[in-house]
N, C-alpha and C positions, 0 to 999 in steps of 0.2 A: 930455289928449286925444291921440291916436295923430297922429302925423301922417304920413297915410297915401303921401301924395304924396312924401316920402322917404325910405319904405319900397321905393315903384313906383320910386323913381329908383335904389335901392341893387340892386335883387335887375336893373334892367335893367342896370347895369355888369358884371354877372355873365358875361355873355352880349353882349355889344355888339361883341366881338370875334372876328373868323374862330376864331383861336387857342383862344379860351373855348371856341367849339364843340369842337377837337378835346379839348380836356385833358378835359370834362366826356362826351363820347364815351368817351376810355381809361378813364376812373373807370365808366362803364357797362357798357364790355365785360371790365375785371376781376371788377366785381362779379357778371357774367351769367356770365363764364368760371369763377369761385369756387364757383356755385353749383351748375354742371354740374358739375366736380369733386371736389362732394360726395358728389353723386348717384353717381356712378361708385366712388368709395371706401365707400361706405354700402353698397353692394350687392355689391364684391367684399372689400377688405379687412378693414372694419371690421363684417363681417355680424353679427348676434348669435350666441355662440357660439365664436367665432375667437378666437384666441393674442390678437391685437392687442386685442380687446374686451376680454379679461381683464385685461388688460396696465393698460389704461386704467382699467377698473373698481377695481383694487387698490390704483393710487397716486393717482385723483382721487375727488370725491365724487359718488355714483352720481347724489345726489338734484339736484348743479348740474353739469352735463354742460357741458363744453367743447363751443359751437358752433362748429361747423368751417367754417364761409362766413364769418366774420370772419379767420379765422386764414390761410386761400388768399386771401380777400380782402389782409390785409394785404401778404402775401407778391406778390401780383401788383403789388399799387402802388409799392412798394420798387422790383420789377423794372423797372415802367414809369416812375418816376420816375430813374433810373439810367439809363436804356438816354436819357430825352428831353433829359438833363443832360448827356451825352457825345457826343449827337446837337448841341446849341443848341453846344457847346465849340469842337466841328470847324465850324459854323456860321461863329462869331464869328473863328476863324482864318483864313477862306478871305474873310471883310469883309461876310459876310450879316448879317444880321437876327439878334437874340437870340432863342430860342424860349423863352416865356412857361411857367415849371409852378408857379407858387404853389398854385394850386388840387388840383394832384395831390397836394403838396410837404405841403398842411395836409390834406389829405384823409388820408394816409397818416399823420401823426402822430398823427392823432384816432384813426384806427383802430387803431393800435399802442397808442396809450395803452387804448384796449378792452378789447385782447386780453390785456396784460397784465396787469390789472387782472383780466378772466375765467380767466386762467390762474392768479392768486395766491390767489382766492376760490375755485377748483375743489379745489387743491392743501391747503389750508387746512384742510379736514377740520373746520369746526367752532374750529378756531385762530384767535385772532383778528391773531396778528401778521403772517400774509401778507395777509391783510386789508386792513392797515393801511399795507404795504408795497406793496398795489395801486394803495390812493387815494396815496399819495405820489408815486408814477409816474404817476397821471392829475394832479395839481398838478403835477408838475413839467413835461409836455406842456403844458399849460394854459399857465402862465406863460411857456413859450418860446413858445408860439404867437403869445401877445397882446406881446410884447416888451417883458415882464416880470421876466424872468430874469436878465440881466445888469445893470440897475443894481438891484435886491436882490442880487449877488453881489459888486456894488461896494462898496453901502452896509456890509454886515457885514462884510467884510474892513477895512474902514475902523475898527471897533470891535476892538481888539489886547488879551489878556489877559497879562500875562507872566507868566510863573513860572519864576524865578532867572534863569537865564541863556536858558530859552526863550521866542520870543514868536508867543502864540499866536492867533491870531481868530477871530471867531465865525464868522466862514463856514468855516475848516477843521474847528471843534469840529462844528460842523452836518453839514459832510461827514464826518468819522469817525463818528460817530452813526447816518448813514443809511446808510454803506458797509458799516458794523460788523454790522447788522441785516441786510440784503441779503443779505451771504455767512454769516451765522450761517443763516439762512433758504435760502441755496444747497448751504453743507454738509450741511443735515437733509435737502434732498431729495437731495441725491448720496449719502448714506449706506443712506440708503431703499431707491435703486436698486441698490445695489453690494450692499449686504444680501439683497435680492430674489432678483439673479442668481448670489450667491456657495448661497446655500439650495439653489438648483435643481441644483448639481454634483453626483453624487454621486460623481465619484473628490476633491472634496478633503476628506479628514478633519471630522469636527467639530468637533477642538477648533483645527485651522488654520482654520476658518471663523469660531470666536468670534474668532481674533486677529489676522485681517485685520479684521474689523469695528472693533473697535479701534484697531486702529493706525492704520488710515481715519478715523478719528473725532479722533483725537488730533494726525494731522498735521493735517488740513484744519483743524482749530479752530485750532490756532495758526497756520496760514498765517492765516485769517481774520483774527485778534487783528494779526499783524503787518503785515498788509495795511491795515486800518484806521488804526492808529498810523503807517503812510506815508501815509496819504492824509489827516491829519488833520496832516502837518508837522511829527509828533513826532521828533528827530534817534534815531534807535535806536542809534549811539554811546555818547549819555548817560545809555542806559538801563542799559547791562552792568554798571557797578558795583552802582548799585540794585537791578539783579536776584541778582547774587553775594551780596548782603547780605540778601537778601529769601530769596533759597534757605538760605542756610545758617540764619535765622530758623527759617523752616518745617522745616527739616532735624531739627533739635531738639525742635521744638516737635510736629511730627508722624510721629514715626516710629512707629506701629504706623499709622498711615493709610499711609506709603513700605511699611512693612514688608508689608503687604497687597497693595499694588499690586505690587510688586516680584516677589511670591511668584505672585500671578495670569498673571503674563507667564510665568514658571518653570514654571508647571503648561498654561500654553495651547504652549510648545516643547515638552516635555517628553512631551505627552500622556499623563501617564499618568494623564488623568482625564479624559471627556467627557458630552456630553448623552447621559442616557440608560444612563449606567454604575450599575452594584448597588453599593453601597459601604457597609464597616460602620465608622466612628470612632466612639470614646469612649460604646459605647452606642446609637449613632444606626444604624437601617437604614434604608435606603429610596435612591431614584433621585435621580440627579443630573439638576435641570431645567433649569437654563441656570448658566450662568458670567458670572459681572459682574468689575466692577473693583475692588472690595472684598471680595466674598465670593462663595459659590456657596450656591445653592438648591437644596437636598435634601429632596425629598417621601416622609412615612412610608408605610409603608403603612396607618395612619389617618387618612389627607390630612392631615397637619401638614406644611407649610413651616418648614424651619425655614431659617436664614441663619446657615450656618459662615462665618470666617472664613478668607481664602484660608491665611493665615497655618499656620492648624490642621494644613490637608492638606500642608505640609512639613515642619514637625516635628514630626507627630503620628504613629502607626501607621497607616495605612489598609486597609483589606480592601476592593478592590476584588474584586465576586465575579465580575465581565463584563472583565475586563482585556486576556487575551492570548486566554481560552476561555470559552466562556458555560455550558462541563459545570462541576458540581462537584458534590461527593459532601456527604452527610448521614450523620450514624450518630443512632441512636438504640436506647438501651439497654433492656432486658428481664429479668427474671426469672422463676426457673424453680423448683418444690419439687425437691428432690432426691432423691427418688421417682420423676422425670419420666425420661423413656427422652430423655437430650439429644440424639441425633442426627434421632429423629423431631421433637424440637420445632427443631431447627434447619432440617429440610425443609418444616416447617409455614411458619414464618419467611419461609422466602424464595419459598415458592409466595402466601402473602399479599400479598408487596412486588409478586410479579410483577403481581400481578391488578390495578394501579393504573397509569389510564392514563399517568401524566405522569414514572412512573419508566422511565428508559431502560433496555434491553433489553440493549443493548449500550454501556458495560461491563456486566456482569453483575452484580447488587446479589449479595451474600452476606452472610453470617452468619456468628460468629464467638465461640468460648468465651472468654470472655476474665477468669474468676477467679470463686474460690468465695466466695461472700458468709458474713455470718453469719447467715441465715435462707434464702440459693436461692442458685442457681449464675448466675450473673451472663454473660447473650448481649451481643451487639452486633451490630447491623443495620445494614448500609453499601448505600448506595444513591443513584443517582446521576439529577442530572437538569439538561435544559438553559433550564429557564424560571426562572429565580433572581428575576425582578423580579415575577412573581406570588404569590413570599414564599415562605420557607424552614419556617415555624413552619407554618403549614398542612399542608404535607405530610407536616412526621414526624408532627403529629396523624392526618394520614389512616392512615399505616404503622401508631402503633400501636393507631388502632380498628381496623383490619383484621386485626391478630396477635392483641389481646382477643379478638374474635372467632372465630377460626382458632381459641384454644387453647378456648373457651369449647364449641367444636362437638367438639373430641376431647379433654374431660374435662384438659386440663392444667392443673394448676391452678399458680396467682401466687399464691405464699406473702406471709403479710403479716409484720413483724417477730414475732417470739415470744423470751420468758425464759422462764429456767428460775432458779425460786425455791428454796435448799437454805439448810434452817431447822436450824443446828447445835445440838444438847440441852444445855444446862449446869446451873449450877444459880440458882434463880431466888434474887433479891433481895431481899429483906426490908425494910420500914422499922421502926428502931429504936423508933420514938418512938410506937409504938403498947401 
């Protein structure tokens, strides 16, 4: 049964105090101040449509909206607990009275453990390890609130695991664990942002933007890694030999994985390959669609993906068609009966190239005698254009159904192979045996 009368006695200590009144007044006019400060940001800053609203839309999730009267809330209680704890300080020096803020003091950790917990589940996208790293921050609030904290910090330190000469406890193993996660979970979302705003440049390159991405990504992780192993007591002295022996392991054991990565960093300085370049290797045509740390993604132009290795694009030949100039030239070859008047079929030629929108104008496509065949006199049709990524092979088919054409309408005609059979007379052959 409730006992009710100990509930009426707990919620009147609340309040039985002058002091109570004010701390539980500043909890009311942050909260009221929070709320008008939404309203004012909600109408100018964060209007629908605005940079800022985009901003927010991109990196949280539309469907769990960070609310913003928790978040000004917290941020005023911080301030008012701060400002009443420096107020009570000067207080107690001058021989007054201590001014009381428990109430502000757990007000404001409840509320922070909220927000961060709303801010890890917004960010989350559907992931569940910021999730997971919300509720550990609402448990770890929790426990310090109820003065739970400290002797669980006691008791597991108290349990020592060694390993050779290090000794390690379960309260450090626990804190590298959850520190390790934290900033694994800090670096995705700093990468995110730094990704986001390196995209929007456009004087920097893009193949210096896949390699700041990178390299962003590969410091921060191992600061993360090494920050963890500090916080978890591991001496990282003791690690250098192990690691020396541990690389030179892998060293051997993985060099077309080094020799890849190695080559990716050489082609992201080097630029001589980025998103969006025409490029012909070994066979393979089509666009380059991003760059990774093993390989790059080159799309046909039958949508196949395929995944070169970075490797390939430094000792292999590459035809980049988009390099230094996005013109380049086509030829595509013709025949002609040698009956055919070739200077008219050569006008014919290059009045057909003309007639096609996507061949440039200037340089001037031409036409060119270029050897007597054994059945026609052998042209060539050069013609120049600056759309490479909407394929190569298409156009000289357009060129030469338009020259088919062209000589189809003034009787020229395209000789097909022909022999000539010469039947020498002798004397025929007999069999004996008849």
């Amino acid at each position: 049964m409730i006992d009710w009368d100990s509930m009426q006695a707990y919620l009147f200590r609340l309040v039985d105090d002058r002091q109570d009144y004010w701390q539980w007044g500043s909890i009311a006019i942050c909260l009221a101040g929070a709320a008008a400060i939404i309203i004012l940001l909600r109408r100018n800053i964060f209007a629908p449509g605005s940079k800022q609203q985009k901003v927010f839309t991109r990196f949280f999730d539309p469907e769990k909206r960070i609310s913003g009267i928790p978040v000004i809330f917290c941020f005023l209680l911080w301030i008012t607990w701060a400002v009443r704890s420096n107020w009570s300080a000067k207080l107690v020096e001058k021989g007054e009275s201590y001014l009381p803020g428990n109430y502000i003091y757990t007000a404001t950790l409840l509320v922070s453990a909220f927000v961060l917990y709303q801010f890890a589940t917004a960010v989350a996208k559907g992931s569940s390890a910021p999730k997971f790293l919300g509720g550990g921050m609402l448990l770890v609030f929790a426990l310090h609130l109820f003065g739970w904290l400290s002797p669980l910090s006691i008791a597991l330190r108290s349990i020592s695991l060694p390993l050779g000469s290090i000794d390690i406890n379960l309260w450090a193993i626990l804190s590298a664990i959850v520190a390790l996660l934290i900033l694994l979970w800090l670096v995705a979302l700093t990468t995110k942002f730094l990704d986001s705003f390196v995209r929007t440049r456009d004087d920097i390159p893009p193949s210096i933007k896949v390699l700041i991405g990178k390299a962003s990504r590969f410091t921060l992780y191992i600061i993360a890694i090494v920050g963890a192993l500090k916080i978890g007591g591991v001496p990282l002295g003791g690690l250098a030999i192990f690691s020396g022996a541990l690389g030179l392991g892998l060293g051997f054991g993985l060099q077309k994985v080094i020799s890849n990565l190695v080559s990716g960093v050489i082609i992201l300085l080097d630029k001589s390959i980025k998103p969006g370049d025409v490029i012909e290797i070994e066979g393979t045509f089509g666009w380059i669609n991003t760059l990774r740390t093993r390989y790059i993604s080159v799309i046909t132009r039958d949508r196949k993906e395929i995944l070169i290795p970075n490797e390939d694009f430094v000792t292999n030949k590459v035809i980049n068609w988009s390099f230094t100039d996005r013109i380049v030239r086509i030829k595509a070859d013709v025949g002609v009966s040698y009956s055919t008047d070739v200077p008219e079929a050569i006008r014919i030629c290059k009045d057909a190239v003309n007639s096609i929108p996507r061949i440039l104008k200037t340089p001037e496509p031409s036409c060119l005698m270029i050897g007597f065949g054994d059945s026609s006199i052998d042209l060539q049709i050069r013609f120049w254009i600056d759309d490479a990524p909407k394929g190569v092979s298409n156009i000289r088919s357009e060129v030469l159904l338009a020259v088919w054409q062209a000589f189809r309408d003034n009787n020229i005609e395209i000789p097909y192979p022909q022999r000539d059979l010469h039947i020498k007379s002798g004397s025929v052959l007999t069999d004996t045996n008849q």
